[in-house]
C-alpha positions in Angstrom: -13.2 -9.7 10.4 -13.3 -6.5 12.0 -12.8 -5.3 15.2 -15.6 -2.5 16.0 -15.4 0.2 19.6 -18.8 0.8 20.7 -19.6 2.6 23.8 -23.3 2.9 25.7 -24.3 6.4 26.4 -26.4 5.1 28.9 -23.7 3.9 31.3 -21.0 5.3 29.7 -19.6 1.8 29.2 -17.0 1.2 26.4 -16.1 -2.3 24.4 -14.6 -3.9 21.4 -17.2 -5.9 19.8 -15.2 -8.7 16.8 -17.5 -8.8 13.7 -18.2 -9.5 10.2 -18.6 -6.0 8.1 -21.9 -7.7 7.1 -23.1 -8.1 10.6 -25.7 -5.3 12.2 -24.8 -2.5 13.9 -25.2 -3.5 17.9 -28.0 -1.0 19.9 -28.2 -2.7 23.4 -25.8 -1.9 25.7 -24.8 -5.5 27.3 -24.5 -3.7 30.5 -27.4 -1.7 31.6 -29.1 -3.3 28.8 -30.9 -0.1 27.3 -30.5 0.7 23.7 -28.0 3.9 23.8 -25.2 1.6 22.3 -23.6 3.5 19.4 -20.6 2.3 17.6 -17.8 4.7 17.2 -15.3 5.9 14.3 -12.2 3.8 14.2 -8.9 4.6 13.1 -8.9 1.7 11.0 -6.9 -1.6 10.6 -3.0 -1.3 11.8 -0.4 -2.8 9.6 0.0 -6.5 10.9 3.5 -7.9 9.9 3.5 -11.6 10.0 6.1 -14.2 9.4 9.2 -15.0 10.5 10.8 -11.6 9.4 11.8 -9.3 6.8 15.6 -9.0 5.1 17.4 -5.6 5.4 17.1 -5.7 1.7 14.1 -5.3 1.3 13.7 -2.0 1.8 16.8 -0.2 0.7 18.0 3.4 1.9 18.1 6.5 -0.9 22.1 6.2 -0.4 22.1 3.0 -1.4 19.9 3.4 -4.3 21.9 6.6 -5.8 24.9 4.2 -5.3 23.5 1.2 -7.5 22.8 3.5 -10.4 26.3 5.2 -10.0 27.4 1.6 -10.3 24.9 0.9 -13.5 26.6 0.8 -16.9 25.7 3.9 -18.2 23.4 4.3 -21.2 24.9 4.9 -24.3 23.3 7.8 -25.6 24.8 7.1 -29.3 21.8 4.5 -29.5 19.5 7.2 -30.7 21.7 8.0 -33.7 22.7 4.3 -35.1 18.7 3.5 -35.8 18.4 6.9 -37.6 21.9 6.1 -39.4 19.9 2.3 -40.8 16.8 4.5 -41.3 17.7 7.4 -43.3 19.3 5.4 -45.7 20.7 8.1 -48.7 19.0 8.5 -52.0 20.3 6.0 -54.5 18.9 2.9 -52.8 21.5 0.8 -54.4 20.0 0.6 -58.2 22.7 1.5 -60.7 
């Protein structure tokens, strides 16, 4: 559930108000009681990291990333060449 900023233009006083998005939108300020509440534009929901932490691996530098591919087995770029070599086959097809 979210946490909502209203302030009262009334008295000018400002609070945080915890609700369900499905809950009404609050008018009376509970204050001066009038009904100049207005509830105000968030920034929105912060990231919230919970647990009992995160491994330095887990997000990895560029360096180390350029690194892991220099250390990749290249790919053989013959590949391309055998499969047309299988496909293409000749003319004769074997019956003599």
């Amino acid at each position: 559930m979210p946490t909502y900023d209203y302030v009262c233009d009334g008295c000018k006083h400002a609070f945080e108000l915890f609700q369900s998005m499905t809950d009404s939108v609050k008018k009376t300020c509970p204050k001066c009681k009038k009904k100049k509440l207005r509830r105000l534009i968030g920034a929105g929901g912060a990231i919230v990291f919970k647990g009992t932490g995160f491994y330095k691996t887990d997000y990895r530098s560029e360096s180390y990333k350029k690194g892991a591919a220099a250390d990749a087995p290249p790919k053989s770029s013959d590949e391309g060449k055998s499969s047309g070599e299988k496909s293409g086959g000749g003319g004769s097809g074997g019956k003599d």
